[in-house]
MMTF fields as JSON, N, C-alpha, C and O atoms, coordinates in Angstrom:
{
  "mmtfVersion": "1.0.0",
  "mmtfProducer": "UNKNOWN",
  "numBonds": 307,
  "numAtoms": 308,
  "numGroups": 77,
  "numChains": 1,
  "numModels": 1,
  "chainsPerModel": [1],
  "groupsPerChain": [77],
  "chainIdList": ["A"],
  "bondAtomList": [4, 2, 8, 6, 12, 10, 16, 14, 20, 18, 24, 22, 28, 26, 32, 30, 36, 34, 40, 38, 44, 42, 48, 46, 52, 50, 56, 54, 60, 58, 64, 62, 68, 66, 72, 70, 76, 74, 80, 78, 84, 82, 88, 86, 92, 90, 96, 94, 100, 98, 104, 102, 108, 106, 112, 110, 116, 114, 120, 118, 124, 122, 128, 126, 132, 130, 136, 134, 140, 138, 144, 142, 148, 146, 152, 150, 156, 154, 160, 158, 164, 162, 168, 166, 172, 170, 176, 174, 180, 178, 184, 182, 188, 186, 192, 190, 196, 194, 200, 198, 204, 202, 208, 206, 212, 210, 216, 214, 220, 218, 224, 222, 228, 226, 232, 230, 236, 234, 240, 238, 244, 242, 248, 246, 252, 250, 256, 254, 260, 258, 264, 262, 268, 266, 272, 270, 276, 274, 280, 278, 284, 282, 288, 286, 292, 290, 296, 294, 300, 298, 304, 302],
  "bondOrderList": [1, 1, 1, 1, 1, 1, 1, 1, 1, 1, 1, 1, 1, 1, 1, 1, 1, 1, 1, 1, 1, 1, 1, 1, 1, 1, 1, 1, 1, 1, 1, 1, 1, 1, 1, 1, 1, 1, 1, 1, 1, 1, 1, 1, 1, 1, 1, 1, 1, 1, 1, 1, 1, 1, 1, 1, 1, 1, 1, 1, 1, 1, 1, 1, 1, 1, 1, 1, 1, 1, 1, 1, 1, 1, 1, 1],
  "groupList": [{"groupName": "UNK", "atomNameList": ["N", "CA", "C", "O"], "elementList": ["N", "C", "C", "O"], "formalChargeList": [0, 0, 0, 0], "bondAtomList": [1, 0, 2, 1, 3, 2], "bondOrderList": [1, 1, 2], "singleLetterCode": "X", "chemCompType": "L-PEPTIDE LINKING"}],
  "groupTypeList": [0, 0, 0, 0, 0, 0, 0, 0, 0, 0, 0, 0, 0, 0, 0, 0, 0, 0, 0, 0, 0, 0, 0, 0, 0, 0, 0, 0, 0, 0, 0, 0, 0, 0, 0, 0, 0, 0, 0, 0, 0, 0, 0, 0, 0, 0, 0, 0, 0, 0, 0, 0, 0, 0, 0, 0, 0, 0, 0, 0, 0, 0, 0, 0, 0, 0, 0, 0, 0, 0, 0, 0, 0, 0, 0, 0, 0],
  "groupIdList": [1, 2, 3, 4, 5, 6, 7, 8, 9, 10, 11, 12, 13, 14, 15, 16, 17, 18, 19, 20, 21, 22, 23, 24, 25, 26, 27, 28, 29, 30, 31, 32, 33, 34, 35, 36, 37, 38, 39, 40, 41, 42, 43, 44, 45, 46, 47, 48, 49, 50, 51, 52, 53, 54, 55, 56, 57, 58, 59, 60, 61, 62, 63, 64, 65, 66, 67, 68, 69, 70, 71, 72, 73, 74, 75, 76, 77],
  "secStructList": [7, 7, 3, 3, 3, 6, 6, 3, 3, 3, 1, 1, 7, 3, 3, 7, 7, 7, 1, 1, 1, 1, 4, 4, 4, 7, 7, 7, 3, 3, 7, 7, 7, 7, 7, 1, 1, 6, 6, 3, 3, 3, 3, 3, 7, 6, 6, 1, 7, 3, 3, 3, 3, 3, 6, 6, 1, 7, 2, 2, 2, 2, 2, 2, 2, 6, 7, 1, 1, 7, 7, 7, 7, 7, 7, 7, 7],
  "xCoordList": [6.056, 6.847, 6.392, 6.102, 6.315, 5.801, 6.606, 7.725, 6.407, 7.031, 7.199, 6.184, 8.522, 8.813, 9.61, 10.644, 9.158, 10.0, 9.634, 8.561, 10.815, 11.508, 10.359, 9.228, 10.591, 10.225, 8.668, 8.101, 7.872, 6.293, 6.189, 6.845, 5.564, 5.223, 3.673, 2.588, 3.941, 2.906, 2.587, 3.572, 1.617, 0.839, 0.83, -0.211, 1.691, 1.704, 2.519, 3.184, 2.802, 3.981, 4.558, 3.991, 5.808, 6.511, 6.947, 7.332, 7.124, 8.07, 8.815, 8.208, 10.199, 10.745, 11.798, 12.742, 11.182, 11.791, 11.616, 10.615, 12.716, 12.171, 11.506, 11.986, 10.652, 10.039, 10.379, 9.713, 11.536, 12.002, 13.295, 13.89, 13.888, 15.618, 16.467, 17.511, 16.304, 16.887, 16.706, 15.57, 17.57, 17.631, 16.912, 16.463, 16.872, 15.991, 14.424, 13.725, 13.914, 12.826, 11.822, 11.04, 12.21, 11.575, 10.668, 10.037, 10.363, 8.19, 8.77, 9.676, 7.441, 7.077, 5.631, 4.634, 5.817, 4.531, 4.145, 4.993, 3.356, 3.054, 1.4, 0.577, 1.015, 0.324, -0.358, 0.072, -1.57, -2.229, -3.827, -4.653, -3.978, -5.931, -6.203, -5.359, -7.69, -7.942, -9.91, -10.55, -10.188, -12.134, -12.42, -11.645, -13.961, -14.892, -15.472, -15.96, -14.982, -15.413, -14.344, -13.21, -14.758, -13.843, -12.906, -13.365, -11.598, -10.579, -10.475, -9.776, -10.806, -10.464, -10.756, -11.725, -9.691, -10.381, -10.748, -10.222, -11.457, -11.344, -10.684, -10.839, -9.767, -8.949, -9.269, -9.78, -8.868, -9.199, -7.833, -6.75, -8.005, -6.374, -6.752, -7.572, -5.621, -5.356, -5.981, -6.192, -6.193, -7.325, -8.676, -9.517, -8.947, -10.731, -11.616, -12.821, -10.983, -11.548, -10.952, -9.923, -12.05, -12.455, -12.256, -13.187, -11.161, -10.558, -10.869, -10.455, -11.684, -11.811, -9.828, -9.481, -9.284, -8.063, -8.089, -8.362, -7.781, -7.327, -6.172, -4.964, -6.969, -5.457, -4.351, -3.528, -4.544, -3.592, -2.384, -1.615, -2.805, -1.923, -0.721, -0.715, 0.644, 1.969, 2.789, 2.79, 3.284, 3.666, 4.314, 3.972, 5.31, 5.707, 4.527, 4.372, 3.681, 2.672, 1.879, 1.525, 1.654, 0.87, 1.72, 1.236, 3.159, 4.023, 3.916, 3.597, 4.193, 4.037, 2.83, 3.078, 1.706, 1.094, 0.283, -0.439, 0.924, 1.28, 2.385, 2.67, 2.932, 4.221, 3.617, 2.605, 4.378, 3.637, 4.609, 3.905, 5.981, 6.889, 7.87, 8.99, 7.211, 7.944, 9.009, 10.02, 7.588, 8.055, 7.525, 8.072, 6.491, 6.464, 4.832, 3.805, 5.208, 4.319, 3.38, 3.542, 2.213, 1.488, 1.135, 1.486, 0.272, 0.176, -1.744, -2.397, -2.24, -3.434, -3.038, -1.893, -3.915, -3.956, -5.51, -5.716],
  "yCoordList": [-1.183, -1.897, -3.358, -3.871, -3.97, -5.47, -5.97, -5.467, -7.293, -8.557, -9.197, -9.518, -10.097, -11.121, -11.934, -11.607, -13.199, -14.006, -15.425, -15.546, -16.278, -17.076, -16.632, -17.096, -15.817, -15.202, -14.803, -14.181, -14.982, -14.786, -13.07, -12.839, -12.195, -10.92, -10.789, -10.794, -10.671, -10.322, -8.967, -8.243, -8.462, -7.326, -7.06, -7.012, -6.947, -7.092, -5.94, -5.489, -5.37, -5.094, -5.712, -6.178, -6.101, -7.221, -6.695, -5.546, -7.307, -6.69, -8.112, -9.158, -7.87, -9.112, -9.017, -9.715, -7.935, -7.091, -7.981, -8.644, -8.496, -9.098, -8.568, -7.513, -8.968, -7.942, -8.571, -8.393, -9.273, -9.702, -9.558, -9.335, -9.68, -9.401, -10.507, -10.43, -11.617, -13.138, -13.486, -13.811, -13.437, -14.132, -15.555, -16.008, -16.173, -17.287, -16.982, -17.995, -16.052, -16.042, -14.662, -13.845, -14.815, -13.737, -13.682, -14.678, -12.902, -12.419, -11.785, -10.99, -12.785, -12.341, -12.106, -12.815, -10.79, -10.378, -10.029, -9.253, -10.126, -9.8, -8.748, -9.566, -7.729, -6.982, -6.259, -5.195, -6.911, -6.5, -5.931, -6.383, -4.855, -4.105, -4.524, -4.638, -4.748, -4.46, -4.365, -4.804, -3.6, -2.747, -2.514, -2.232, -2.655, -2.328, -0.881, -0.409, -0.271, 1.14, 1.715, 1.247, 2.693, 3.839, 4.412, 4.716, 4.552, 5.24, 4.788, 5.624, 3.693, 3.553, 2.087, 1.357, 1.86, 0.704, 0.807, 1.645, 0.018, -0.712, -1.167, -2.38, -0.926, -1.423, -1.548, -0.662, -3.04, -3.377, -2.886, -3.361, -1.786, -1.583, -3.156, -4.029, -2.626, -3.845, -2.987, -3.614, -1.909, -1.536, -1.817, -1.339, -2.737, -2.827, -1.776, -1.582, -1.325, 0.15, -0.068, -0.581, 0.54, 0.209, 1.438, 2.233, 1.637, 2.976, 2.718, 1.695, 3.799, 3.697, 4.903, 6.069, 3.855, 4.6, 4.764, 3.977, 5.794, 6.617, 6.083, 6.229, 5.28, 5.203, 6.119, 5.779, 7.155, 8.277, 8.258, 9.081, 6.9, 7.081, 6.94, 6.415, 7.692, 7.62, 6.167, 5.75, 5.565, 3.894, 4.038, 3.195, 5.265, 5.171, 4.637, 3.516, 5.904, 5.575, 4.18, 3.463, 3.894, 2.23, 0.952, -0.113, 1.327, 0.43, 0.418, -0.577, 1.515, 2.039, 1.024, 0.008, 1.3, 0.608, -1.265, -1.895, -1.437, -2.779, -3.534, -4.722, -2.646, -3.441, -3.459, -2.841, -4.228, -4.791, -3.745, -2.907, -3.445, -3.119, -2.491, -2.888, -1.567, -0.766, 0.821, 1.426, 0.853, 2.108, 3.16, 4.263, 2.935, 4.138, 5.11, 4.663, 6.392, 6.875, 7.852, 8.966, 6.728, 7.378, 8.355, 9.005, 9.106, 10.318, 10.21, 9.188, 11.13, 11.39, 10.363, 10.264, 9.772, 8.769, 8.847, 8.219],
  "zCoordList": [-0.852, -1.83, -1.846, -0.765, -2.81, -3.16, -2.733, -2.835, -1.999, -1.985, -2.507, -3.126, -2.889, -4.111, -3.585, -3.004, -3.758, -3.355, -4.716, -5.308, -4.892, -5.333, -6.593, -6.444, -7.735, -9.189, -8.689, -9.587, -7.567, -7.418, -6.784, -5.768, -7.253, -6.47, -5.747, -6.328, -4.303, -3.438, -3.499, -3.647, -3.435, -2.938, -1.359, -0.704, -1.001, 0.608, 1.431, 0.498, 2.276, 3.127, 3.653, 4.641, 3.458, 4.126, 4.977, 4.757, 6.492, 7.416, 8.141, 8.374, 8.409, 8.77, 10.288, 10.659, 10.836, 11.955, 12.511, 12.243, 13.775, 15.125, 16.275, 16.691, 16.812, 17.8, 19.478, 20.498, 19.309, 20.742, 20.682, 19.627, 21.888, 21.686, 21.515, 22.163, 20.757, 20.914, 19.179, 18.836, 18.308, 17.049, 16.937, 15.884, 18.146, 17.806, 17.884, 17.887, 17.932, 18.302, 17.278, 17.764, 15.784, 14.828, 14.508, 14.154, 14.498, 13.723, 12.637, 12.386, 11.787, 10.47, 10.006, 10.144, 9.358, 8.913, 7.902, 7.461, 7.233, 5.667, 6.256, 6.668, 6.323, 6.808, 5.746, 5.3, 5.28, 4.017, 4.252, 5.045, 3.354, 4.468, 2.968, 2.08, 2.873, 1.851, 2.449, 3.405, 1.314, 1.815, 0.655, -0.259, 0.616, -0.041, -0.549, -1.576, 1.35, 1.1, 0.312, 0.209, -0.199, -1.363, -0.252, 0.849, -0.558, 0.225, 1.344, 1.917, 2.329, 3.279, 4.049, 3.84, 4.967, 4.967, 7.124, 7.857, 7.457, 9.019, 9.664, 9.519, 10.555, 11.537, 12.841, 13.526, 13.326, 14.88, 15.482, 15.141, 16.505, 17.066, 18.595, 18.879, 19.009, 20.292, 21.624, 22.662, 21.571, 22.325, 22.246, 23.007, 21.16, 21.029, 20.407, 20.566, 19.875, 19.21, 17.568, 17.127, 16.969, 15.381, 14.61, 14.482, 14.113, 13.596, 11.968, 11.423, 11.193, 9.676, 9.297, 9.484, 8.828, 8.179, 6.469, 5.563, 6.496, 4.967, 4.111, 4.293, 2.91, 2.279, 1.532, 0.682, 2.007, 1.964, 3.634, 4.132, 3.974, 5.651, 4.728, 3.615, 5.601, 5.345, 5.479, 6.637, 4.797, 4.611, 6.364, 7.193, 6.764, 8.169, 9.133, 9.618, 9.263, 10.323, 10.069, 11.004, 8.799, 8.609, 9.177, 9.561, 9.136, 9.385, 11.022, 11.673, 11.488, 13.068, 13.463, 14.112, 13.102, 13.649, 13.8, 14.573, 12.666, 12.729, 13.197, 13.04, 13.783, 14.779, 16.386, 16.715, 17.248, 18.684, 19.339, 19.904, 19.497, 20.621, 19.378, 19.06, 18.882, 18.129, 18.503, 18.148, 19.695, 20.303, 19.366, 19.388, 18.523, 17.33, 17.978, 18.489, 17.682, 17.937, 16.908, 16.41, 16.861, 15.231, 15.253, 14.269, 16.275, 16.479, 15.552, 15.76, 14.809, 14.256, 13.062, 12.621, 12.702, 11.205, 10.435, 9.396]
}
C-alpha cells in the first residue's frame, strides 16, 4: 500500500512499528527494492548472503523480512 503523507504519495512500504520496548525510542522505515533485472530484485540479508527475491514474494513475508526483532519466520522466499 502507498504512502501519503501531507497531499504527496510515496511508492514505498511504510512501516512505523517500534522495534524496542520503550515509546521513546521508535524506528521508522520506508523499505523500497527496486532492479533492473525483470521480476526480481537483490537482497543483502544481515547474514552476508545475497538472496535474488521474486516480486511475486507475499507483502507478509517481504515485510517479515525487513523487520530486525520481529520474531517472523519467512520460511522459503
Amino acid at each position: 500500500m502507498p504512502y501519503a503523507s501531507e497531499g504527496q504519495t510515496y511508492d514505498v512500504d511504510y512501516s512505523s512499528a517500534a522495534e524496542t520496548n520503550t515509546a521513546q525510542s521508535p524506528s521508522y522505515a520506508a523499505v523500497t527494492a527496486r532492479s533492473y533485472h525483470s521480476g526480481l530484485v537483490n537482497g543483502l540479508l544481515m547474514d552476508g548472503s545475497v538472496r535474488s527475491i521474486r516480486d511475486g514474494i507475499s507483502l507478509e513475508v517481504w515485510r517479515g523480512l525487513c523487520t530486525r526483532a520481529g520474531g517472523e519466520v519467512p520460511g522459503d522466499f
